[in-house]
C-alpha positions in Angstrom: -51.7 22.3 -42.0 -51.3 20.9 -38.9 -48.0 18.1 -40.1 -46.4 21.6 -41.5 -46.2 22.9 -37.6 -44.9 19.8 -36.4 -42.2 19.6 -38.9 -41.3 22.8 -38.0 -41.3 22.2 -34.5 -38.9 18.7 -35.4 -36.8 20.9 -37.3 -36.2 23.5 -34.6 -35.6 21.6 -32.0 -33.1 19.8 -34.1 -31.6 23.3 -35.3 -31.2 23.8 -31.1 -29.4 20.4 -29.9 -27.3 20.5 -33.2 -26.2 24.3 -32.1 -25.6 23.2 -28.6 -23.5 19.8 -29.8 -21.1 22.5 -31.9 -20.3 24.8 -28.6 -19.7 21.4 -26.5 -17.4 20.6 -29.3 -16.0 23.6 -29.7 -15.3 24.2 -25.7 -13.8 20.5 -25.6 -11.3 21.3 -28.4 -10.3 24.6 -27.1 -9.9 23.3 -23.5 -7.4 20.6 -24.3 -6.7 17.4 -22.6 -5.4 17.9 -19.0 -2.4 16.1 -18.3 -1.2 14.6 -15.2 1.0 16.3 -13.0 3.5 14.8 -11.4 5.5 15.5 -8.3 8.5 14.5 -6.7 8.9 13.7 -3.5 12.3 15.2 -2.8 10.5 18.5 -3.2 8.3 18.1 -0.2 10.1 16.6 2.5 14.0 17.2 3.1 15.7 14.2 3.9 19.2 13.8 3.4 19.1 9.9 3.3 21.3 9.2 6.3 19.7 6.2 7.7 20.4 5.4 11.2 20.6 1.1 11.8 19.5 0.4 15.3 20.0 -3.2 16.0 17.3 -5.2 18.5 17.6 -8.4 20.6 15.9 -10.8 18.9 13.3 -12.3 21.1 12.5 -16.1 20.9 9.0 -16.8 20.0 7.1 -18.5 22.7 6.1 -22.1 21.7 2.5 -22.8 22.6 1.9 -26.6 23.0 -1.1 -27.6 21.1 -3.6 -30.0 22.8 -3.6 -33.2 21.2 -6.6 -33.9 18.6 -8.2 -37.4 19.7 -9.3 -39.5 16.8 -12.9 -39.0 15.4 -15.5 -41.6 16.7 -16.5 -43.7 14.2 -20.4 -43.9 13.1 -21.6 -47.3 12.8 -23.4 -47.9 9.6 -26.6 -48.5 9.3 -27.6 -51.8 7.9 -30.3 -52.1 5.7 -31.8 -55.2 4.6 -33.3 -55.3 1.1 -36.0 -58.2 1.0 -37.3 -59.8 -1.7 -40.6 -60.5 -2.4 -41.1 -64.0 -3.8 
């Protein structure tokens, strides 16, 4: 008795999320695919084009002198001395 009323709970709550997958469907077809939009620039700002060429000194650039690296100090190695035991 009891396994009858669980089936029948199964099978409706089935019944339920197979109804809702057809109206998602269905709303997803009907919608359509949105496709981009594209704009061009021309028809927000007004510009004729005309470019005006100013010409500018041209300024040297300044020359920085570096300080001279000195050489790195050597370490002295250490000396090991491996004895042997006779």
């Amino acid at each position: 008795m009891n396994f009858k009323k669980i089936l029948k709970v199964i099978s409706a709550i089935v019944a339920l999320a197979a109804v809702a997958a057809a109206i998602y469907m269905a709303v997803k077809k009907f919608t359509g695919k949105k496709e981009p939009e594209y704009f061009d620039d021309n028809d927000f700002f007004e510009c004729d084009n005309e470019l005006e060429i100013i010409e500018a000194e041209a300024e040297e650039p300044a020359v920085e002198e570096a300080p001279a690296k000195e050489a790195p100090k050597k370490r002295a190695a250490k000396k090991t001395a491996s004895k042997k035991a006779e």
